[in-house]
N, C-alpha and C positions, 0 to 999 in steps of 0.2 A: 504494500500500500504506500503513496504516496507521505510525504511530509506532510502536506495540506489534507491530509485527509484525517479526519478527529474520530473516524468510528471504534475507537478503541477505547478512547476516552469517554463518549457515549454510553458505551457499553457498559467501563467499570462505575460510572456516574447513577447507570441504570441499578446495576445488581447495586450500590450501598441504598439507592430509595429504595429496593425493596427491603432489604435488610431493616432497613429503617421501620419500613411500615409493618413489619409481622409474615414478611410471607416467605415462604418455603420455594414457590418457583412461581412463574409466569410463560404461560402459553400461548403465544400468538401464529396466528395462520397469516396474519396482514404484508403482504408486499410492501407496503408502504412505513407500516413499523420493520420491517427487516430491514428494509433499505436505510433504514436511519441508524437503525443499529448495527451492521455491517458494511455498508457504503456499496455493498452488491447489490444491482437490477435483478430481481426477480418477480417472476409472473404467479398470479392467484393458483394455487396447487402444485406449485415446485418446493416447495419446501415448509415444514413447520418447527419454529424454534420453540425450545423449552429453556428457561433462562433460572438460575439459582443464585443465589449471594455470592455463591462461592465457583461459579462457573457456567458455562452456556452451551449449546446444544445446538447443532441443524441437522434435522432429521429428516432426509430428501430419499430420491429415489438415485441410482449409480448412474443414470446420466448427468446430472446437477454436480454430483460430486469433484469433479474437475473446476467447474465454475465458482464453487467456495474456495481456491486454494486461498486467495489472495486474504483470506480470513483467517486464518488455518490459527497464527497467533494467541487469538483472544475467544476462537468458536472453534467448539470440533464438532467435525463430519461425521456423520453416521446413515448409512444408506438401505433401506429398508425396500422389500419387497412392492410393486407399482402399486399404489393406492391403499396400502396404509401405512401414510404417515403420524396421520391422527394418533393411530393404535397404537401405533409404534413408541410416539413419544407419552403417551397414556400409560404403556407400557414399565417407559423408563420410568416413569414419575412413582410406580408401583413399588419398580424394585431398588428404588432409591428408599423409598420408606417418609415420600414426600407427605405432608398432609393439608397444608397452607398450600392449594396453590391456587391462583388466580387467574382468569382471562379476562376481555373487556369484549363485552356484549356488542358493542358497537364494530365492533372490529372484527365478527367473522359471521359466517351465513348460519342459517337456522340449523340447518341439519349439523355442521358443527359444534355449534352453542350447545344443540342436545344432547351430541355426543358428550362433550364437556360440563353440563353438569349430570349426566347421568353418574358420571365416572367420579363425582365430588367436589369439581374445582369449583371456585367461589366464582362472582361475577363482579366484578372490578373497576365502572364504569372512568374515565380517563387518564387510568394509572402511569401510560405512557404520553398519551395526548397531550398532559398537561406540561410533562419535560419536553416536547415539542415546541411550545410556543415561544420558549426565545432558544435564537439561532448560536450556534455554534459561529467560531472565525470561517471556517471552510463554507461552511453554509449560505452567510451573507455573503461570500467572494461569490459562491454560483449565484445566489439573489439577483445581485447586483451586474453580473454577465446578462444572467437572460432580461433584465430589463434593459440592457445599453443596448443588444440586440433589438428589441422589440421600438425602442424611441428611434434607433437609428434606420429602422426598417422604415418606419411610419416619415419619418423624413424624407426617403430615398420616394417611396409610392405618393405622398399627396399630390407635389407639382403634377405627378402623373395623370391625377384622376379631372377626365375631360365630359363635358355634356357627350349624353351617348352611350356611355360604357355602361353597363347590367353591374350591380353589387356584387355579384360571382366574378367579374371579373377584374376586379378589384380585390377582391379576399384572394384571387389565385396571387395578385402581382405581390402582395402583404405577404404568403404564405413561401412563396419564393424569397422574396427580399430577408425573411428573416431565417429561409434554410441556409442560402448561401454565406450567411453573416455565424453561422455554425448553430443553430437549433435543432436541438437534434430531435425535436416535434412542434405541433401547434395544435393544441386540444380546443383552443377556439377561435375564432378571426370572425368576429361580428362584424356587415358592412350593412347598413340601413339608408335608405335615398327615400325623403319625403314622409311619409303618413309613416311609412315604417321606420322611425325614427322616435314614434311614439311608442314601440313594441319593444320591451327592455332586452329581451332576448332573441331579437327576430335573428331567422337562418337567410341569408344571403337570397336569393332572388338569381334565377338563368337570366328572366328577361325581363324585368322591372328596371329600366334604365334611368340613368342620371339626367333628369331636366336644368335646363339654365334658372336659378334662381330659386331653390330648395333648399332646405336640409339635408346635414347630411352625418352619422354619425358611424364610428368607428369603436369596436373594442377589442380589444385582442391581446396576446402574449405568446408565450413559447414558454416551452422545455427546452433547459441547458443543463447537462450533467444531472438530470432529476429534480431542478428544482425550476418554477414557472415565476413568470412573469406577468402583470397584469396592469391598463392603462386604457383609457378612454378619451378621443377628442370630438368635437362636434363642432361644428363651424355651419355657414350659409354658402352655399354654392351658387357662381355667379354674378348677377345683378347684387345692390346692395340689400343687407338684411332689413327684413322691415323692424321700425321703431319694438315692437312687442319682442321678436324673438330677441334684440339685443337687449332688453332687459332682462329678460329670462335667464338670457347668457349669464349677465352680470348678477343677479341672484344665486344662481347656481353658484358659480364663484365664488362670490362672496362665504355661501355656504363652506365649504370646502377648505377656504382658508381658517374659514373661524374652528372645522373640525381639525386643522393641520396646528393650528395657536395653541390647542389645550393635549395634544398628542405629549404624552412623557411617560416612563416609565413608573408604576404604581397608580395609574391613574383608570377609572374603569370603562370599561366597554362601552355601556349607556353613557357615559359622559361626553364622551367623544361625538356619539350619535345625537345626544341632547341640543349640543352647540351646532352642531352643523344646521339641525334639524328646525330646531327656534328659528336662525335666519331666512327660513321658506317659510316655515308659517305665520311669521312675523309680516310678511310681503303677502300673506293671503293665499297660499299655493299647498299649504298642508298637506291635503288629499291629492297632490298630482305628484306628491313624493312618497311613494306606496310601498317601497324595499329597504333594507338596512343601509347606512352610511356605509358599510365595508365589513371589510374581512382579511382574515390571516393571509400570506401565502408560503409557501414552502414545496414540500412535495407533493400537493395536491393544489389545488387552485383554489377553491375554498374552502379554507380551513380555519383551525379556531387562531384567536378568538374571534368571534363573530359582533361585530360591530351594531346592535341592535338597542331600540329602547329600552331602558331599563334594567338590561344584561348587571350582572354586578361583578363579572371577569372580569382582572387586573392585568392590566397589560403589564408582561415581565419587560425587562432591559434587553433589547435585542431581538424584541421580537419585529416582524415584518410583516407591514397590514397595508389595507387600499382605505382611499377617503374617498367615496362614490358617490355626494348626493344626484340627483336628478331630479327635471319636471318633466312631464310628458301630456302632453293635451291629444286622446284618442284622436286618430283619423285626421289630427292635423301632423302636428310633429313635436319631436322631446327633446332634450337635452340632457346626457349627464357628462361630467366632468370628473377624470379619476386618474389618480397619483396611487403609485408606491411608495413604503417609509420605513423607513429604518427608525424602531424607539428606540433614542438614549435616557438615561438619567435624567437631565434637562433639558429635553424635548424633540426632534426627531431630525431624521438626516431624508430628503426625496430622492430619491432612485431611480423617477423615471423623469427625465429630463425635457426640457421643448415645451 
């Protein structure tokens, strides 16, 4: 494993919390907790770790076991007959003479969960999740790639987009712009022209083309080395904007700053969302801001903590969130505006630049 790569320290970070909290072991089936805690890309049923205070487990099938080496240090391998891994580390956890051991509910499919508590294990809801929310140094370095990726993409495509072009083919030139810049995915690339502008999540359009003197909105990010990126611009295309949408504009805005003002470390979820939030319905537009201010990012796109009313999650030091507010008037057109952030101690670092 590289220098810059921290999953060892994760890992021994992980077994003292559990040490800490009472428990005997921890079972996870989640790709996405393994990859944080090994720094290895694995897919849903290549592998299930069983973790101890005192040492850790990947319990795969013998073609995966080549793909763990780069682990080998701080996880040992163990290769179990195709499709039961489960059983297998069920197994170990028997003849270890485990009795504390924990999963997180949220974190693996039903028929799992059942196996797992039929077999004893407790349920554990954000055991790990919550050592998730602030980032390690290797962490925010990938962060902070797939967002310069993602603003530098969005740079290269705007001049580009001309009356005429369909929203598909604009997400293609987006999706390009930010492989060749090295993302090594894009799990979403929202392009909205006109009415669909007011659709918080519309999918791109073949043939709904870009008119002179519309809206026009944009979301999107990438995957780099596992971890995503996330940013939203919106602007008028064409002719000038009429008097209304640039106020909207400058309301949104305005919103967005005031949630980026109170952004710091020990501060809570809802608070964030509060402040953003008061300056639209302050302007009268309450109800046309229908979704949360934001959310985590990391190895998933939305992740905790989850920036909502009255959340009472503490944003840790380091962790990495969006400020999203938006308005959207049905079947006319919306506006939201959305940054990435790095929390410090005294208040936050933007990541997504432009």
């Amino acid at each position: 494993m590289t220098k810059q790569d921290l999953s060892l320290k994760r890992m021994q970070h992980f077994r003292r919390a559990l040490k800490e909290a009472g428990w005997e072991g921890y079972i996870t089936v989640s790709p996405v907790e393994q990859r944080y805690l090994c720094g290895i890309e694995l897919s849903a049923g290549e592998a299930v770790f069983l973790i101890t205070p005192q040492k850790a487990y990947c319990i795969t099938k013998k073609l995966i076991v080549s793909k763990m080496e780069p682990a080998r240090s701080f996880l040992k391998t163990e290769d179990v007959p195709f499709g039961t891994m489960l059983a297998g580390a069920l197994e170990k956890v028997a003849k270890m003479g485990l009795k504390q051991v924990a999963f997180d509910p949220d974190q693996v499919d039903f028929a799992s969960g059942e196996m797992l508590t039929k077999a004893g294990c407790a349920r554990a809801e954000g055991l790990l999740s919550q050592m998730r929310k602030g980032k390690y140094a290797d962490e925010v370095a990938k962060l902070r790639k797939a967002c310069k990726i993602a603003w530098e993409a969005f740079d290269e495509v705007k001049p580009k987009i001309k009356t005429g072009m369909t929203e598909e083919e604009v997400r293609i030139l987006m999706a390009i712009a930010m492989h060749k810049r090295g993302a090594d995915s894009v799990p979403f690339n929202i392009v909205c022209f006109g009415e669909n502008t007011a659709d918080a999540h519309h999918t791109p359009s073949k043939t709904r083309k870009l008119k002179k003197g519309e809206a026009v909105l944009m979301d999107f990010g990438c995957f780099y080395e596992g971890y995503t990126s996330d940013m939203t611009r919106s602007w008028w295309h064409g002719a000038p904007a009429p008097t209304l949408y640039t106020q909207i504009w400058n309301i949104v805005d305005k919103a967005r700053r005031a949630g980026v003002k109170v952004l710091r470390a020990g501060i809570t979820a809802g608070a964030v969302d509060k402040a953003a939030r008061e300056v639209i319905e302050a302007a009268g537009y309450g109800k046309e801001f229908f979704h949360t201010t934001g959310h985590g990012i990391g190895l998933i796109v939305h992740d905790a903590p989850i920036l909502r009313s009255g959340s009472a999650a503490v944003l840790p030091e380091n962790a990495v969130v969006t400020v999203e507010p938006g308005i959207y008037f049905t079947g006319k057109w919306g506006i939201r505006l959305e940054d990435s952030f790095l929390v410090t101690k005294t208040g936050s670092k933007k990541l997504t630049q432009k």
